[in-house]
BAFI-3210 file (N, C-alpha, C; in Angstrom, 3 decimals, decimal comma, padded with zeros to 6 digits):
// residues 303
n [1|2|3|4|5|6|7|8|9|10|11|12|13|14|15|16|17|18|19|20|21|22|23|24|25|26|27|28|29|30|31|32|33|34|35|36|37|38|39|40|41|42|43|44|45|46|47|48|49|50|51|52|53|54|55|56|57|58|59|60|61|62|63|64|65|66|67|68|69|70|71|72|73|74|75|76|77|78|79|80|81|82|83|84|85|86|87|88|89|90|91|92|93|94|95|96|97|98|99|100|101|102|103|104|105|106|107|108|109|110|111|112|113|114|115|116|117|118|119|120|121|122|123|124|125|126|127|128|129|130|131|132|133|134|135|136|137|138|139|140|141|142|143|144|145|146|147|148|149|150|151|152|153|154|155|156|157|158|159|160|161|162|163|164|165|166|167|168|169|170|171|172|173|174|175|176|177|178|179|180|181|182|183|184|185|186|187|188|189|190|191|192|193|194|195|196|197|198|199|200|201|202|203|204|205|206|207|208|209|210|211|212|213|214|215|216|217|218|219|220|221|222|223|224|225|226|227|228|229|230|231|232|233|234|235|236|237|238|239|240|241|242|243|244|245|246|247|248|249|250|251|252|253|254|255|256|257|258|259|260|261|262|263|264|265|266|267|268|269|270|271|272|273|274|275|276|277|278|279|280|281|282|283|284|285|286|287|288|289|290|291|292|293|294|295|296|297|298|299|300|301|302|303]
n.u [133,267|131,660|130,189|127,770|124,600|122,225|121,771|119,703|119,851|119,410|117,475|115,920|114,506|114,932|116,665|119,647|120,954|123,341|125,731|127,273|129,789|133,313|136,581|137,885|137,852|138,977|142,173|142,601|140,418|140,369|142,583|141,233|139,284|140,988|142,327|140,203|139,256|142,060|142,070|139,669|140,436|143,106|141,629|139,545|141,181|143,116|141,198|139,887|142,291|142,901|140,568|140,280|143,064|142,519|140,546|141,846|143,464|141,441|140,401|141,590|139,720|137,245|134,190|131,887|133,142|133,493|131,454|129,972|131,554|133,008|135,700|138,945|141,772|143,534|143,364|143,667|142,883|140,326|138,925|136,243|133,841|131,150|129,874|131,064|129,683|126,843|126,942|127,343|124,756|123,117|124,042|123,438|120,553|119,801|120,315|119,522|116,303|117,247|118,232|116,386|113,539|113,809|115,214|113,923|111,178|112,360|113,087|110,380|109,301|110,915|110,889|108,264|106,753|108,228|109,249|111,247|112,443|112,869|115,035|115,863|115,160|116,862|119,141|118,724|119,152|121,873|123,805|123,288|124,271|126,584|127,555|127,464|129,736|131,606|134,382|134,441|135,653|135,131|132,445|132,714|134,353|132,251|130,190|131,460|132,188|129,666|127,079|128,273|129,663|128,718|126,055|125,511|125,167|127,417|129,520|128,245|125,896|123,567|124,894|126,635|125,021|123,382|125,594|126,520|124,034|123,609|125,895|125,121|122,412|122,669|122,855|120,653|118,648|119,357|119,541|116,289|114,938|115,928|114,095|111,997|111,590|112,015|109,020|106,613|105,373|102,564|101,375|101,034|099,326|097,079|096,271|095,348|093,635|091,620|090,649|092,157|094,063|096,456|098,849|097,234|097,894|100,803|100,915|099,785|100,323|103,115|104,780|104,099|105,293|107,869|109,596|110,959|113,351|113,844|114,081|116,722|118,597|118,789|119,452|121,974|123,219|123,062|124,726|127,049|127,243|128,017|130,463|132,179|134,829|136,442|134,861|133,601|136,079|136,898|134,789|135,228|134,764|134,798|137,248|138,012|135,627|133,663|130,683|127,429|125,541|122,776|120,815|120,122|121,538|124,221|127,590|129,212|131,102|132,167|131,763|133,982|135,685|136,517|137,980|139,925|140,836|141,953|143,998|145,992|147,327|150,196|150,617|150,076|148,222|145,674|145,683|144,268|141,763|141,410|141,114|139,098|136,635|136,536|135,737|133,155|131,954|132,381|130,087|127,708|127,625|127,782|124,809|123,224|123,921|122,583|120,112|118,915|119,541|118,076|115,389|114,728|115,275|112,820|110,629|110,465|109,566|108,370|108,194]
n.v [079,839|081,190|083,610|085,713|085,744|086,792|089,928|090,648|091,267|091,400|093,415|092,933|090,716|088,675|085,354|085,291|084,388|082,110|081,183|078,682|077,361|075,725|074,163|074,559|071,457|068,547|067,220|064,792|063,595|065,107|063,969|061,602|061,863|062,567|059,980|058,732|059,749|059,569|056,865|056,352|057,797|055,829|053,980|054,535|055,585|053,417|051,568|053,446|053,108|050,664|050,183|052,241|050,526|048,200|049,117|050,139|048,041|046,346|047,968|047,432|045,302|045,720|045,039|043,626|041,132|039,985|039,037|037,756|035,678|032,679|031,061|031,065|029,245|029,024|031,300|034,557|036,687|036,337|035,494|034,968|035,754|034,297|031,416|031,345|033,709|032,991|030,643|031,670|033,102|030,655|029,124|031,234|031,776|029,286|029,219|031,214|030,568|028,643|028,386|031,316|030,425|028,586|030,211|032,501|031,201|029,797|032,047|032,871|031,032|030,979|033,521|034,279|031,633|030,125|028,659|030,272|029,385|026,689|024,021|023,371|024,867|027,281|025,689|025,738|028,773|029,406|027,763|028,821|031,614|030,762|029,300|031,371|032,601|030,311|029,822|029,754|027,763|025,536|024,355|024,294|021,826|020,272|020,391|018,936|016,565|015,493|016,122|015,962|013,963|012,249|011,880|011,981|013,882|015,212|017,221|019,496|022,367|022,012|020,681|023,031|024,959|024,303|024,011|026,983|027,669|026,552|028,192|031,023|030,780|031,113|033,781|034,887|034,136|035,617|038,124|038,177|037,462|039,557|041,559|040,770|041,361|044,139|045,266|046,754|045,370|046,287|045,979|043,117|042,926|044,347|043,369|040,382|041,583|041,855|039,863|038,025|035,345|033,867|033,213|034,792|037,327|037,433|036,786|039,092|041,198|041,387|040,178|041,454|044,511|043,375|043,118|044,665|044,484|041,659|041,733|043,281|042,005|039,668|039,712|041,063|039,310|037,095|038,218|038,215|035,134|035,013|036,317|034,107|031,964|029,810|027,556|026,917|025,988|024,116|021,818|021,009|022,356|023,768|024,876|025,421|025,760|025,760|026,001|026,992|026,590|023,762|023,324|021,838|019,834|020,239|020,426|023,458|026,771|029,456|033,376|033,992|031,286|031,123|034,273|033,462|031,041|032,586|034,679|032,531|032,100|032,561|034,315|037,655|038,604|037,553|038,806|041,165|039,918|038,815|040,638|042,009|040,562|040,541|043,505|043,019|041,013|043,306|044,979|043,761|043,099|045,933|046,679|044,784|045,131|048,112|047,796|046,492|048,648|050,468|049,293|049,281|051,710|053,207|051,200|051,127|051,112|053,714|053,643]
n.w [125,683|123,914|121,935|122,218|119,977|120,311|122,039|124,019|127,073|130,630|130,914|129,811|130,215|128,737|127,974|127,009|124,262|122,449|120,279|119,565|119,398|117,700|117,975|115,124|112,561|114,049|113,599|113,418|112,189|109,852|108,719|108,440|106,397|104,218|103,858|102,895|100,786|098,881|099,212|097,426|095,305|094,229|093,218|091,868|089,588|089,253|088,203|085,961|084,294|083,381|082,221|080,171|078,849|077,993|076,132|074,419|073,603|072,540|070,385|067,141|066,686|067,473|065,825|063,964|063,241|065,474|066,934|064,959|063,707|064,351|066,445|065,577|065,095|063,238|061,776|063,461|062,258|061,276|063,185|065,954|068,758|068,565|069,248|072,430|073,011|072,560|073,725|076,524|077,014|077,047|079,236|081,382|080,895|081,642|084,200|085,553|085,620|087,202|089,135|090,402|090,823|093,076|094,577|095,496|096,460|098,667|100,182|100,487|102,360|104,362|105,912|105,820|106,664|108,196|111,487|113,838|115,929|115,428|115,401|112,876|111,301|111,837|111,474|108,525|107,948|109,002|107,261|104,894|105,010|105,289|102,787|100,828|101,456|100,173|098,591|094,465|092,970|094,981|094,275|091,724|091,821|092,877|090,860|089,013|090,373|091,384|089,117|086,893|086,734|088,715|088,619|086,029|083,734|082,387|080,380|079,841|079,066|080,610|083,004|083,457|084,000|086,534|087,962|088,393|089,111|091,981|093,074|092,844|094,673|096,781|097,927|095,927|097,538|100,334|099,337|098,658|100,600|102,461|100,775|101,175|104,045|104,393|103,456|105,542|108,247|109,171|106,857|106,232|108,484|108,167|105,890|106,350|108,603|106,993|105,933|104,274|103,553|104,614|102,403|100,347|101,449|100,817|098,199|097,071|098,734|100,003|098,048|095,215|096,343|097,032|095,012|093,437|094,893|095,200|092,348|091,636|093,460|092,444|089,249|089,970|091,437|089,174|086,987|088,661|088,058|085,562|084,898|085,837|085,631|087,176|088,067|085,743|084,153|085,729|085,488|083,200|080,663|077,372|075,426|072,840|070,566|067,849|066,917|067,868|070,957|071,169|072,791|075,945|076,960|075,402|074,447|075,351|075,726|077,436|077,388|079,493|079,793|076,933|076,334|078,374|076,893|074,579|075,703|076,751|074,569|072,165|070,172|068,999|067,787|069,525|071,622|070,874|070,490|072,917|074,555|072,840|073,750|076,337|076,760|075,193|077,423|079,641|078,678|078,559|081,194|082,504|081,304|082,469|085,340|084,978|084,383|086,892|088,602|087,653|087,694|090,791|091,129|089,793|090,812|093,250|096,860|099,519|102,409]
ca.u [132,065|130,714|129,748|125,948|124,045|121,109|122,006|119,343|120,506|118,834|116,738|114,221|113,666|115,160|117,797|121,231|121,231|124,566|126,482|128,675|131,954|134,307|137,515|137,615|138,178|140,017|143,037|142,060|139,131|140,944|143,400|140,528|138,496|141,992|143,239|138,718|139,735|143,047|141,424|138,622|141,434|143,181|140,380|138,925|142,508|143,406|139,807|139,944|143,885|142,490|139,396|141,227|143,846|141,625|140,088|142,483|143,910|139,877|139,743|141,332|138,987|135,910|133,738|130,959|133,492|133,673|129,781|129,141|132,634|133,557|136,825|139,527|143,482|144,653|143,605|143,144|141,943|139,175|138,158|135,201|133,813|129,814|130,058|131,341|128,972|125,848|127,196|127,254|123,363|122,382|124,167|122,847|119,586|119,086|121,126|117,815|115,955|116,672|118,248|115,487|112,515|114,490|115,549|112,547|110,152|112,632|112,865|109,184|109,324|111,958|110,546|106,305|106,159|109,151|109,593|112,923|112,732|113,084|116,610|116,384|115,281|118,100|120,204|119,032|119,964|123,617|123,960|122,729|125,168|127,784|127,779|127,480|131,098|132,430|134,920|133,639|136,193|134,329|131,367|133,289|134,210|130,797|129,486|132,349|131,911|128,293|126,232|128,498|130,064|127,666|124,152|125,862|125,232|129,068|130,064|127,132|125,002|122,928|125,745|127,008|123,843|123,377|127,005|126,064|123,104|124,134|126,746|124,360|121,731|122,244|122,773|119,478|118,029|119,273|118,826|115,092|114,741|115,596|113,178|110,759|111,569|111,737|107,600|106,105|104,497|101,231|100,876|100,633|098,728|096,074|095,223|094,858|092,724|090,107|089,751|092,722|094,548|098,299|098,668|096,866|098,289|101,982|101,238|098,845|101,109|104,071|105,881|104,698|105,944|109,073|110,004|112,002|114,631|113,754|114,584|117,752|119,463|118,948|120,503|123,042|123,685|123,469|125,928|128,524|127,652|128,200|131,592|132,868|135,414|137,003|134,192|133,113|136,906|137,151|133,853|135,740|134,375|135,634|138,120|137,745|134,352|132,861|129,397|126,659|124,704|121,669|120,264|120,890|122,630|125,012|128,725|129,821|131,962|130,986|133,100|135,370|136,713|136,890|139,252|141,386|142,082|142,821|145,220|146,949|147,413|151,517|150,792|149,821|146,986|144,772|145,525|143,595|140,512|140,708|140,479|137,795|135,767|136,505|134,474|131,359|131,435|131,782|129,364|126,600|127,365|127,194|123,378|122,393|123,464|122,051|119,069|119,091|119,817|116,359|114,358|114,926|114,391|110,983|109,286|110,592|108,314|108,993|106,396]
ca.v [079,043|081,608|084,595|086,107|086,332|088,106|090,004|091,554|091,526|090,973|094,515|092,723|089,628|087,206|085,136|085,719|083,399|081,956|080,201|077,276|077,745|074,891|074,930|073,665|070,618|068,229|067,123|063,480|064,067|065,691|063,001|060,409|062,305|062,837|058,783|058,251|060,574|058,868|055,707|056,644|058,194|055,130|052,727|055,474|055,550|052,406|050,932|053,774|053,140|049,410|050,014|052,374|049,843|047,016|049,387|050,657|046,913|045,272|048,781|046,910|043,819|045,797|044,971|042,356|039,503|039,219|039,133|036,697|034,660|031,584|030,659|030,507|029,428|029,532|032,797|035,021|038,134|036,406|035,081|035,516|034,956|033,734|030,434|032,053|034,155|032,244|029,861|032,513|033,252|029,201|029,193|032,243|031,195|028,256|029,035|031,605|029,175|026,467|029,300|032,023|030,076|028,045|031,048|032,931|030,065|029,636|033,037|032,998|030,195|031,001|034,712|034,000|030,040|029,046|029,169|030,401|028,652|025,300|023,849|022,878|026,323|027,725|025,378|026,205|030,241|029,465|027,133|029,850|032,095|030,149|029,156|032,425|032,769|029,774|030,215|029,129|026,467|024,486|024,626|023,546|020,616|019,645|020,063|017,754|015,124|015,213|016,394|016,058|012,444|011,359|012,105|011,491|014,606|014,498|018,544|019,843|023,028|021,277|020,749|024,228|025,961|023,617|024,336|028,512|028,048|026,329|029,305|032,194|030,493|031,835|035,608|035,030|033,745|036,523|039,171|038,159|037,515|041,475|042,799|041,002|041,783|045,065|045,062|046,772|043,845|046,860|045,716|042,290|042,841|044,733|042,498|039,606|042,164|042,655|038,450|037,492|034,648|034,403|033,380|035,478|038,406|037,122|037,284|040,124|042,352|041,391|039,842|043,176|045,152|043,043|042,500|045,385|044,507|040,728|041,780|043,690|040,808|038,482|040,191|041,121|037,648|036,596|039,014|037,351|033,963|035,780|036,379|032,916|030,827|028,970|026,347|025,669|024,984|022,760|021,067|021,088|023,743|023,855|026,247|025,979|025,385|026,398|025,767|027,136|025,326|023,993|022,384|021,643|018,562|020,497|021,003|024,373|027,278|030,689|034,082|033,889|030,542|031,687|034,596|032,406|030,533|033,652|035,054|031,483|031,862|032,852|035,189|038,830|038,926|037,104|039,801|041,989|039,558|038,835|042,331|042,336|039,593|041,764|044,371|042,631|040,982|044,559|045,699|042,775|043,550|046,970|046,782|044,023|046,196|049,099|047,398|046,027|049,982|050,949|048,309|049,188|053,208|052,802|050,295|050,878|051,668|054,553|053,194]
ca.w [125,383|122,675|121,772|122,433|119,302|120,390|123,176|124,835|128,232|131,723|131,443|128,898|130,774|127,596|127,930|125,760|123,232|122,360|119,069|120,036|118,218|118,185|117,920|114,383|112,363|114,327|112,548|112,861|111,158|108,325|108,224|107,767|105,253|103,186|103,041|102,021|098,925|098,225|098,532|095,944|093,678|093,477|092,694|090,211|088,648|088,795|087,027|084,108|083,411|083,106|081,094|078,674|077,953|077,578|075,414|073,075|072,697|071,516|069,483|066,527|066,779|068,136|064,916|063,729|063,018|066,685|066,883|063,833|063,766|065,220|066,924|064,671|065,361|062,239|061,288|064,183|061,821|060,822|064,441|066,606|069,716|068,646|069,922|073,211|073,506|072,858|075,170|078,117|076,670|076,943|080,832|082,314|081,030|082,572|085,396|086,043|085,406|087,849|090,736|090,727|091,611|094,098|095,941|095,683|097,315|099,525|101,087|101,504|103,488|105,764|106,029|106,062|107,579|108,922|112,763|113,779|117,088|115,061|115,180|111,487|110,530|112,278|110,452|107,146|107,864|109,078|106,368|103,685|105,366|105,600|101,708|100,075|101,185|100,043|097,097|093,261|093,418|095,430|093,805|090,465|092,613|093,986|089,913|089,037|090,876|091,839|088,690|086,273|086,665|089,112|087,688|084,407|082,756|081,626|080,367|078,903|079,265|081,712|084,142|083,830|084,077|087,976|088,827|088,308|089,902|093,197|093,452|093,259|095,002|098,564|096,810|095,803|098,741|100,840|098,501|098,765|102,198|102,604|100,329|101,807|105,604|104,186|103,527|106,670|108,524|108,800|105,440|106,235|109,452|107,288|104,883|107,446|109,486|105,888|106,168|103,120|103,990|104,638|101,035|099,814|101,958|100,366|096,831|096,369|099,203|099,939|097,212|094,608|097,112|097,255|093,578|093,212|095,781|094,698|090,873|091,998|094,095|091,465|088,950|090,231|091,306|087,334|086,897|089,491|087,562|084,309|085,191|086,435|084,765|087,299|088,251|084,914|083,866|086,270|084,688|081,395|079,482|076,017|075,245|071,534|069,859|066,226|067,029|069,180|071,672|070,445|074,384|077,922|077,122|074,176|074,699|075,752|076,172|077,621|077,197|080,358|079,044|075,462|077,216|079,029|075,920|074,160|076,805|077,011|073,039|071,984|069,397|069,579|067,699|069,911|072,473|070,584|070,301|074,159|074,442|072,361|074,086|077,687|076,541|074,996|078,448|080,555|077,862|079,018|082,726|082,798|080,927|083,696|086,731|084,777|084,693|088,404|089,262|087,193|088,377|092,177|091,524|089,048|091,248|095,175|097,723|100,249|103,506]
c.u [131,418|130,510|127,842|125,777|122,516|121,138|121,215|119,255|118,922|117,814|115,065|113,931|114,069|115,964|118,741|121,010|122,545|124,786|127,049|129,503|132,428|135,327|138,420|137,325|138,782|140,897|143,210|141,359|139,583|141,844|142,779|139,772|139,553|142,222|141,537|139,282|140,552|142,912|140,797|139,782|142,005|142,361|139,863|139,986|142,902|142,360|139,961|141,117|143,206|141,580|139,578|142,277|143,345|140,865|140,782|143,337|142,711|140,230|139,887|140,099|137,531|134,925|132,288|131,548|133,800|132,721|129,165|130,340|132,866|135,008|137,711|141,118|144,022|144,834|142,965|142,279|140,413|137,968|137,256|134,944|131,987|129,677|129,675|130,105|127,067|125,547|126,885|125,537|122,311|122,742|123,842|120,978|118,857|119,469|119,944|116,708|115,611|116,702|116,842|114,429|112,579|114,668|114,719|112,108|111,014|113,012|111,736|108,808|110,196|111,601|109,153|106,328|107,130|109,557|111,100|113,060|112,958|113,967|116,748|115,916|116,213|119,336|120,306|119,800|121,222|124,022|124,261|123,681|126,357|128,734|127,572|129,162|132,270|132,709|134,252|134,376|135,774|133,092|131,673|133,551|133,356|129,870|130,090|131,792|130,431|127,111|126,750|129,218|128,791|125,958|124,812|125,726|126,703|128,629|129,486|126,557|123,973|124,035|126,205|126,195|123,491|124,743|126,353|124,913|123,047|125,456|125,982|123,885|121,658|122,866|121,533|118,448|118,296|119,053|116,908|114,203|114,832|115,070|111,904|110,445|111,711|110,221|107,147|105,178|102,812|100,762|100,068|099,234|096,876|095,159|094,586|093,896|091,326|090,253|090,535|093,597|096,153|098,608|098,516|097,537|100,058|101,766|100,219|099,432|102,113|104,678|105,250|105,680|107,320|109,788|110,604|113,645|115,362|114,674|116,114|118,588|119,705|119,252|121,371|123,900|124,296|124,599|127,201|128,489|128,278|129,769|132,388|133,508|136,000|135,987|133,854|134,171|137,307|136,442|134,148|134,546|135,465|135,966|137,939|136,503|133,543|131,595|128,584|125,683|123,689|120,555|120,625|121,803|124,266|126,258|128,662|130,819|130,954|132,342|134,145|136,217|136,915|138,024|140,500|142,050|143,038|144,326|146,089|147,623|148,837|151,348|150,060|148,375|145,605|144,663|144,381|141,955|140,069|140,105|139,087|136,358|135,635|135,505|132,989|131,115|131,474|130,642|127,697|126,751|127,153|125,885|123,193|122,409|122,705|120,209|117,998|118,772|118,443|115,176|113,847|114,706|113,215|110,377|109,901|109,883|109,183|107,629|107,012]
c.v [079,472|082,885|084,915|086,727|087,392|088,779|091,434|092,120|091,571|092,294|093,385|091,257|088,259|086,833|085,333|084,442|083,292|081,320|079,791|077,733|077,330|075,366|074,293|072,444|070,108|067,129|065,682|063,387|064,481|064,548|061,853|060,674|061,981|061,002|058,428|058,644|060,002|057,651|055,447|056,930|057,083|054,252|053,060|054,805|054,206|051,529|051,655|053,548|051,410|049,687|050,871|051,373|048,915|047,766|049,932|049,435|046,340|046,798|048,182|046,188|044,298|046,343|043,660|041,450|038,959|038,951|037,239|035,858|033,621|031,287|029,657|030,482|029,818|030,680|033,851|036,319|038,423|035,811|035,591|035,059|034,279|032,452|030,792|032,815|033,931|031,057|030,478|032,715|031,981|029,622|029,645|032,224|030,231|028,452|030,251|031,244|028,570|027,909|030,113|031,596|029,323|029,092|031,791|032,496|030,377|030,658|032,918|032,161|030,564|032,447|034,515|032,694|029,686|029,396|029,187|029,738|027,380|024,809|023,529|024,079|027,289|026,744|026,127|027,677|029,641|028,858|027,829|030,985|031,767|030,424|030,512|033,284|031,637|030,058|029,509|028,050|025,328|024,286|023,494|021,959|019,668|019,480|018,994|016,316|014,846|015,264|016,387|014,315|011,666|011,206|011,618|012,629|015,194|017,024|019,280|021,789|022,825|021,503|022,143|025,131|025,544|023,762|026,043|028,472|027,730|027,318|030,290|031,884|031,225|033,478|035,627|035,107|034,467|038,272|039,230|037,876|039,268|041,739|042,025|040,982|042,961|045,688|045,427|045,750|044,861|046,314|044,640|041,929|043,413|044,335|041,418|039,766|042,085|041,026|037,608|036,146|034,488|034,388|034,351|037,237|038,468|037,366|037,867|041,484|042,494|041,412|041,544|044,028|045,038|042,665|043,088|045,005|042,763|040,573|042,249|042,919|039,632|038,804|040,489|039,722|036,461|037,247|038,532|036,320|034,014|035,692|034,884|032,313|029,618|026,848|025,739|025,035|024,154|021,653|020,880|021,800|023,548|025,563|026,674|025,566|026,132|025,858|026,532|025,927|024,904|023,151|022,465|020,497|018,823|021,104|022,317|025,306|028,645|031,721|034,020|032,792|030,983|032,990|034,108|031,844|031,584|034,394|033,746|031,338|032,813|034,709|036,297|039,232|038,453|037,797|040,886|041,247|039,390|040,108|043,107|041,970|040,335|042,765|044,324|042,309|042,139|044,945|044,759|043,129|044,675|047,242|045,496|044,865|047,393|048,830|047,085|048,028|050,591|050,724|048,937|051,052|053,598|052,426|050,103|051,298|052,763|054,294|054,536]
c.w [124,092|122,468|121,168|121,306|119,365|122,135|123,834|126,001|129,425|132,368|130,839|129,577|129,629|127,808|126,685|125,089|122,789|121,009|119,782|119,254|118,708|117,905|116,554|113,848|113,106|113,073|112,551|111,932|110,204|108,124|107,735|106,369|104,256|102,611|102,584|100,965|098,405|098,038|097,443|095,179|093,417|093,330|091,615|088,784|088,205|087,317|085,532|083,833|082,678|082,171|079,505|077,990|077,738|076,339|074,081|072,789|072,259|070,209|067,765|065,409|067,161|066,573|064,457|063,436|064,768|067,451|066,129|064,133|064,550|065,668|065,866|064,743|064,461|061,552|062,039|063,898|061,459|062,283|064,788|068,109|070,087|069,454|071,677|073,869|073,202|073,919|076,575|078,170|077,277|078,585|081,806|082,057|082,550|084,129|085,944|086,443|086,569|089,106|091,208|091,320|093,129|095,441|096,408|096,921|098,808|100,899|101,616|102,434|104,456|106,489|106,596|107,231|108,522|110,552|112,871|115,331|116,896|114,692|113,342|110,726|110,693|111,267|109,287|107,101|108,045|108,034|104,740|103,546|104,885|103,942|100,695|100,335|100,872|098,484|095,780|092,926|093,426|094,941|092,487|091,083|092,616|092,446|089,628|089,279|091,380|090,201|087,338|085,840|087,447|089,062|086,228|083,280|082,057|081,325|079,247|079,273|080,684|083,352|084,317|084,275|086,044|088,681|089,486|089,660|091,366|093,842|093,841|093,843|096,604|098,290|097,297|096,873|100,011|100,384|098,727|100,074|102,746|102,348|100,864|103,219|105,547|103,862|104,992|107,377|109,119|107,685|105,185|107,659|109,262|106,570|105,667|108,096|108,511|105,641|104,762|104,408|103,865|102,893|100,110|099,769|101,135|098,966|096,634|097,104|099,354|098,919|095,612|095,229|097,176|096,230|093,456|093,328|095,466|093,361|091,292|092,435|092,812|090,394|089,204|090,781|090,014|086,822|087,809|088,472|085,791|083,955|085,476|085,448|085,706|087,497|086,900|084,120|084,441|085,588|083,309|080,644|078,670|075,803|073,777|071,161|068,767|066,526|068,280|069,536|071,190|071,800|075,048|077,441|075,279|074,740|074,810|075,435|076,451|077,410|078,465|079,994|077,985|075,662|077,862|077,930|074,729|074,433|076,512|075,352|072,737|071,265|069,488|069,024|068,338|071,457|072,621|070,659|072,028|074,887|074,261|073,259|075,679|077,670|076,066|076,601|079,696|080,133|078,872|080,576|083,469|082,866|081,686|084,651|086,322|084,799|086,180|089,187|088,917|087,577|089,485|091,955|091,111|089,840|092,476|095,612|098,701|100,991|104,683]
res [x|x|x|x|x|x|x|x|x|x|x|x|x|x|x|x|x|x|x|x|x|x|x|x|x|x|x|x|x|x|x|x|x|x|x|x|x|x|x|x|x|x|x|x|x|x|x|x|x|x|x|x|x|x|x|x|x|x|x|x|x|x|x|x|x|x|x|x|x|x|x|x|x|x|x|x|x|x|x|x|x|x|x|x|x|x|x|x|x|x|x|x|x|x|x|x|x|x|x|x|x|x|x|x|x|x|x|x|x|x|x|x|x|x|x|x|x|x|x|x|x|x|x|x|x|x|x|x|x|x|x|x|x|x|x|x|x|x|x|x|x|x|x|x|x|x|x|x|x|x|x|x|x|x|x|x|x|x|x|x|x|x|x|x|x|x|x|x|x|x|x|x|x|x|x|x|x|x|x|x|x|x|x|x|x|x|x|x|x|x|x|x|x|x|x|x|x|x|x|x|x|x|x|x|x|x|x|x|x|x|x|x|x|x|x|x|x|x|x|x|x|x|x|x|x|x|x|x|x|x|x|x|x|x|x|x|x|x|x|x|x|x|x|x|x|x|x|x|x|x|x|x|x|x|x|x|x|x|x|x|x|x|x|x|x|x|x|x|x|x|x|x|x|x|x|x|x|x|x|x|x|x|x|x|x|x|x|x|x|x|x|x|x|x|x|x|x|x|x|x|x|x|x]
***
């Protein structure tokens, strides 16, 4: 069972005190810890073998003509990817824009007002659910033919920015539903008690309180839409384009298409520019989550 660390024995009236002592590690337990580690090693390994060679093929190309330059076939040395990446600037805009307030509101309603005993508030959750795992695909689809032919806004800025944003949108909207069911409801039970009104009790306690976790979800959400190419080539996104946007209703491209057409391009030097264009966009997604990660340790609450 053990061996008696204080063993003053049955003259002094104390009982023996004992250590437990197992009978080590069991060798399950070591076998699970070991494939965690070999898991992490290759994921580590795998990512930096990837991010070094992505990095020593942009190193070339990693310069201000791929900053200032425009998209150029015939002479890939002098290429760029501006266009490209003012485009991704115009999309993730708006695509803030239209999503953020949308999902916002709509947490606080489904969180503060909305009865959950009401079959159509129950819908909306499963619904919200549901679509935050459907593929981007469908989405491209549903801009397609709904917002892009059938509103008429044809393959603009506009349409891409409402494709994006009907993707993230239930991100957002559960991202913000946590941080603010995370808000001790003392908080809200408090203010109510000193004569504020729900309202009032929502944006003067809660939602500060809940901006952190608020800001955090929703970046990182912009950051998924950041990334996307397949929905908006479905929506025809332009692959080549010498111009930046100058509106919602202004042709397009963002850097994941401007990539694709790179990659799909014969010759070797446009290896080096997709390369290039890879790393401005890790570069932009790293400093969003890094941001997202700042946000949420500066301004969290500990109740």
């Amino acid at each position: 069972m053990g061996t008696p660390v204080l063993g003053r024995g049955p003259e002094t009236g104390a009982p023996e005190v004992y250590r437990l002592k197992g009978d080590g590690t069991p060798w399950r337990e070591r076998l699970f810890h070991l494939s965690l580690w070999a898991s992490l090693a290759v994921g580590v390994v795998f990512l930096g073998s990837l991010l070094v060679y992505v990095v020593a093929e942009a190193w070339p190309r990693l310069d201000s003509r791929i900053l200032t330059n425009f998209p150029d076939i015939i002479d890939p040395s002098q290429a760029g990817a501006q266009s490209a990446i003012m485009g991704t600037v115009w999309v993730i805009g708006f695509t803030a824009l239209y999503c953020l307030p949308v999902g916002i509101l709509t947490a606080i309603y489904l969180e503060e007002y909305a009865d959950p005993d009401r079959w159509w508030n129950r819908a909306v959750e499963i619904n919200i659910q549901n679509l935050a795992a459907v593929p981007s695909i469908v989405y491209g689809i549903l801009g397609l033919g709904i917002i892009s032919r059938g509103l008429g806004f044809g393959q603009t800025v506009l349409t891409a920015s409402l494709t994006l944003s009907l993707l993230v949108l239930p991100t957002v909207i559960i991202a913000a539903r946590e941080a603010i069911r995370a808000v001790p409801q003392s908080i809200r039970e408090a203010s109510l008690a000193l004569g504020a009104t729900q309202w009032q009790t929502i944006w003067r306690q809660v939602l500060p309180a809940a901006v952190p976790g608020m800001a955090t979800g929703s970046i990182l959400a912009l950051s998924r839409a950041i990334g996307e190419a397949a929905p908006l080539l479905l929506l025809g996104g332009l692959t080549f384009i010498t111009f930046n946007p100058t509106g919602p209703e202004s042709p397009f491209t963002v850097l994941p298409i401007q990539i694709f057409n790179w990659i799909s391009q014969s010759r070797a030097e446009f290896v080096s520019l997709a390369a290039a264009a890879i790393v401005i966009l890790l570069v932009i997604l790293l400093a969003m989550n890094s941001l997202a990660i700042w946000l949420r340790n500066r301004y969290s609450h500990r109740w």
